[in-house]
C-alpha positions in Angstrom: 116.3 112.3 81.8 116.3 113.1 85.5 112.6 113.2 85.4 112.4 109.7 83.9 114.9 108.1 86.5 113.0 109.6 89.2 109.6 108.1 87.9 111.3 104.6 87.2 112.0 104.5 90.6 108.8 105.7 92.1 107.3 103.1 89.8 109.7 100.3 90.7 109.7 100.6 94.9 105.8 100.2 94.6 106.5 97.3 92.1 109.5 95.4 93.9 107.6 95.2 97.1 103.7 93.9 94.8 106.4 91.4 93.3 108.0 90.3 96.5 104.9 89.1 98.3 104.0 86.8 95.2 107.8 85.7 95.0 107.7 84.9 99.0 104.6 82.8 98.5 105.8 80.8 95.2 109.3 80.1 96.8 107.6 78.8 100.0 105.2 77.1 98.2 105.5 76.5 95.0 102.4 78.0 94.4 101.3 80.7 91.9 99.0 83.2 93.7 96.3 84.4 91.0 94.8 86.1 93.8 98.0 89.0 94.7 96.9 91.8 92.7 92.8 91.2 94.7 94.9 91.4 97.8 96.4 94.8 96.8 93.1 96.1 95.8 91.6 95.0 99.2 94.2 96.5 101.2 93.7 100.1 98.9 89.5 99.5 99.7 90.1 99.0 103.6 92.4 101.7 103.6 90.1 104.2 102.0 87.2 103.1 104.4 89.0 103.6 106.9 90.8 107.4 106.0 87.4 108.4 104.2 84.5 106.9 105.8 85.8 107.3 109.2 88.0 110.2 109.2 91.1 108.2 111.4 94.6 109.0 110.0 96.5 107.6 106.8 98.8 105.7 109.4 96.0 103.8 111.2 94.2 102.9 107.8 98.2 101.5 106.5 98.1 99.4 109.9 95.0 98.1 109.0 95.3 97.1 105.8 98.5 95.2 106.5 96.9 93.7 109.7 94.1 92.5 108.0 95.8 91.0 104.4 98.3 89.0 106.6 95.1 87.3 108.4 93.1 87.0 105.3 96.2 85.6 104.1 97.0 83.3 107.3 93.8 81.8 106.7 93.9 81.3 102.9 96.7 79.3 103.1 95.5 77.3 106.8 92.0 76.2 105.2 92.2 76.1 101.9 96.0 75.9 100.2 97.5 73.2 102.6 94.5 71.2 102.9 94.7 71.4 98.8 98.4 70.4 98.9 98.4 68.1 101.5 95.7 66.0 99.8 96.5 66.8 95.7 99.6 65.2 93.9 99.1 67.3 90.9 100.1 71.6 90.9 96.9 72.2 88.8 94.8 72.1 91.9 96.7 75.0 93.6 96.6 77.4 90.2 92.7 76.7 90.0 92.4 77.5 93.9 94.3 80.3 93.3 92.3 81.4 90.6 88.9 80.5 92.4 90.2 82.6 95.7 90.9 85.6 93.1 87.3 85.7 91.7 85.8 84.9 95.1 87.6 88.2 96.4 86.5 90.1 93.2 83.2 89.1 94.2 83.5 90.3 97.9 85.0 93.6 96.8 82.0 94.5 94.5 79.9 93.6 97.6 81.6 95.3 100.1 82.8 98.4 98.2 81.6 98.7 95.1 83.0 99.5 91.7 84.0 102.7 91.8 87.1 104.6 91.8 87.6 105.7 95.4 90.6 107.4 96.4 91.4 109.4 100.0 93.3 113.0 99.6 96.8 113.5 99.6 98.9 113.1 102.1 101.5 115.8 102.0 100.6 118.8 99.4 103.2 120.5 97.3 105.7 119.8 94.5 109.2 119.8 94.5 110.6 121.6 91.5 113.9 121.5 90.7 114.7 123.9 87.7 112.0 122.5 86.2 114.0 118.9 85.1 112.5 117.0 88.1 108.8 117.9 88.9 107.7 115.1 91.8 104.5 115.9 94.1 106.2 115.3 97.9 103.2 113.1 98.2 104.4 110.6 95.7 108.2 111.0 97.1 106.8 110.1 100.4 105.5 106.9 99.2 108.3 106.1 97.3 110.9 106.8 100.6 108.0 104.6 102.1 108.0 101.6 100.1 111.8 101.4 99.3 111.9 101.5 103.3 109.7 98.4 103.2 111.7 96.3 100.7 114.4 97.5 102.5 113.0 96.2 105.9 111.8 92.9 104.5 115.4 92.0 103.4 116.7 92.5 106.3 114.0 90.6 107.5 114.6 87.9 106.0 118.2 87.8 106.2 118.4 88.0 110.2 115.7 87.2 111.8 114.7 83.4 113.1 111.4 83.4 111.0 113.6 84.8 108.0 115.9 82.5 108.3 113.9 79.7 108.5 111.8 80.7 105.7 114.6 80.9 103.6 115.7 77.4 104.7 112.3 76.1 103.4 112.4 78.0 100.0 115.9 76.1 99.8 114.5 72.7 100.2 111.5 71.8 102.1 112.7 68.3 103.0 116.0 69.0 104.6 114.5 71.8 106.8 111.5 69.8 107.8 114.7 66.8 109.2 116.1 70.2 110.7 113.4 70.7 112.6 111.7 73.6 111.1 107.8 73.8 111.7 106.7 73.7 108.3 103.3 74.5 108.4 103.4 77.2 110.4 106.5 79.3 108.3 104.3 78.5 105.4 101.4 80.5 106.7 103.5 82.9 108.4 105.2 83.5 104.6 101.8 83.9 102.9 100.5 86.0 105.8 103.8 88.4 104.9 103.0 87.9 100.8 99.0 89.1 101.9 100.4 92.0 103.8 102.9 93.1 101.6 99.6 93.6 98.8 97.5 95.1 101.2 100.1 97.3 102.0 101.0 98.7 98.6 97.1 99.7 97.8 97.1 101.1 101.3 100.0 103.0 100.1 98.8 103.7 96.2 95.2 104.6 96.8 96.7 108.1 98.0 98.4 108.5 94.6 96.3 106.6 91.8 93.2 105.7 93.5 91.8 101.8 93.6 89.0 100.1 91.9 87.5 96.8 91.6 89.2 96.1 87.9 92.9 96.8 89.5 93.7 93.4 90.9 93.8 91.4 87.0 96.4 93.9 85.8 98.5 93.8 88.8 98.9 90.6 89.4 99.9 90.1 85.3 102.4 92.7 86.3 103.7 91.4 89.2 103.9 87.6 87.2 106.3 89.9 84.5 108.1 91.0 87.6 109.1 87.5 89.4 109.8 85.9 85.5 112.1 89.2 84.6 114.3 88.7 87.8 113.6 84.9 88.2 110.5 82.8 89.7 111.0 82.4 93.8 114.1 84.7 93.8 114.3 87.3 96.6 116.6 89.4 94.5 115.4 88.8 91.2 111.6 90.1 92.3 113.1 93.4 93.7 115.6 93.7 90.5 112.0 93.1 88.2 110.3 95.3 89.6 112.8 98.3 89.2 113.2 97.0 85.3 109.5 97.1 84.9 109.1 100.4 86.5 112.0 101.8 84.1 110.8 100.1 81.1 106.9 101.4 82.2 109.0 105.5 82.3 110.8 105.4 79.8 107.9 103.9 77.5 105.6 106.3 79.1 108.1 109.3 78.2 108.8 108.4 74.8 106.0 107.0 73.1 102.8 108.7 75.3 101.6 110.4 72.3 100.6 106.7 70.7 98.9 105.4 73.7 98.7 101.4 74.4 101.7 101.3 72.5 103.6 101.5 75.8 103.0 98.3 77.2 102.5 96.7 73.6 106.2 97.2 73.5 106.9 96.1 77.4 105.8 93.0 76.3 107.6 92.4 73.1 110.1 93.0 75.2 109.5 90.4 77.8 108.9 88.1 75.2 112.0 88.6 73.6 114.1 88.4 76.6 112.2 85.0 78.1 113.0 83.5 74.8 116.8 84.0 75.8 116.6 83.5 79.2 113.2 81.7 80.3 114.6 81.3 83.9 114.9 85.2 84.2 117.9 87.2 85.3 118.6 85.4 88.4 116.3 82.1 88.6 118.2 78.7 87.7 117.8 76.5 84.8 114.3 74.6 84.9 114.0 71.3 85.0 
């Protein structure tokens, strides 16, 4: 049991901070990035280019990837997402942008890195054994410390800073903030900048652990969709509560039914179903509509 716990967390700190870049980005904007789960593979590609190829520290290859996902991501939403919005009265345009940018970056992956599994070595060697009921390599306990640190930092964040503060005016009701006097524009890139990084940053932290590869990014952002719709679309909390369900659901099925394969996430999604049918606005989202 204590071995299950422990991986249901490591699993759902890596997940609640995938999911709460793409919540930040749909609450901002109302937009569904397609593209989250390219960004996390891009920021797990730089990474290793920069650990592997050029022999700098894990630290400096974490910096860059964040560094660079929240100016890719600055960008994205600058020239091509508020042009789109500005100008389109209908939401289909931003899903097939979306959708375009995640195949462009596809693309530009298989160009720039290839399709292989890369990965850089571990961190910190050794396991922690404790009477053999909770076997964790310290590497992976270090990135979980790490990225419930992160979520941790990014609520508080978002709960007292200016920026946070503003963005979560805007999530609220775009209108009334704008009258307030908050720059709309420039919150809106700064909050996809902060989705971007917060991708980058999990491959940056994952490619130590599970390695990265160009046919990551479609899974992960289906996963981090099931994340923001378990705890409620453009919900702070509900994106960090789904991704610790998901993580324990993803342990526990992992633990009990590994000897039938697939059948894991066959039944994580029977369960999703089944739980959407009652609740369609998630744990913590509102009614729709």
């Amino acid at each position: 049991m204590e071995q299950i716990i422990a991986n249901g967390l490591y699993l759902g700190a890596q997940y609640a901070l995938i999911a709460l870049g793409l919540t930040l980005i749909f609450s901002l904007m109302n937009v569904l990035n397609f593209a989250h789960g390219q960004m996390y593979v891009f920021g797990g590609f730089i990474t290793y280019t920069v650990v592997a190829q050029y022999n700098l520290p894990f630290i400096v290859g974490l910096i860059a990837s964040a560094v660079i996902l929240a100016i890719m991501g600055a960008l994205i939403e600058k020239f091509l997402f508020r042009p789109v919005i500005r100008r389109s009265k209908r939401e289909e345009s931003t899903m097939l942008l979306a959708a375009g940018i995640a195949f462009f970056l596809d693309a530009c992956i298989l160009l720039l890195f290839g399709e292989k599994q890369r990965g850089v070595p571990k961190i910190v060697n050794g396991v922690f054994n404790w009477d053999m009921r909770l076997i964790m390599p310290y590497d992976r306990i270090l990135i979980g410390v790490l990225a419930v640190s992160l979520v941790i930092g990014f609520i508080l964040f978002m709960q007292y800073s200016r920026a946070g503060r503003a963005m979560r005016a805007l999530a609220q009701d775009r209108v009334a903030a704008q009258l307030m006097g908050v720059d709309v524009n420039r919150y809106s890139m700064l909050g996809f900048a902060l989705g971007a990084m917060l991708a980058g940053t999990v491959g940056a932290l994952l490619v130590t652990i599970t390695g990265i590869n160009l046919g990551m990014g479609g899974p992960t952002s289906v996963k981090a969709f099931m994340m923001i719709m378990i705890g409620g679309a453009g919900v702070i909390s509900g994106a960090i509560a789904g991704g610790f369900i998901l993580g324990m659901l993803e342990s526990v099925g992992l633990s009990v039914l590994s000897a039938y394969g697939d059948v894991t996430y066959l039944m994580i999604f029977a369960t999703l179903i089944i739980f959407l049918a009652v609740r369609p606005q998630g744990l913590m989202g509102k009614p729709w509509g």
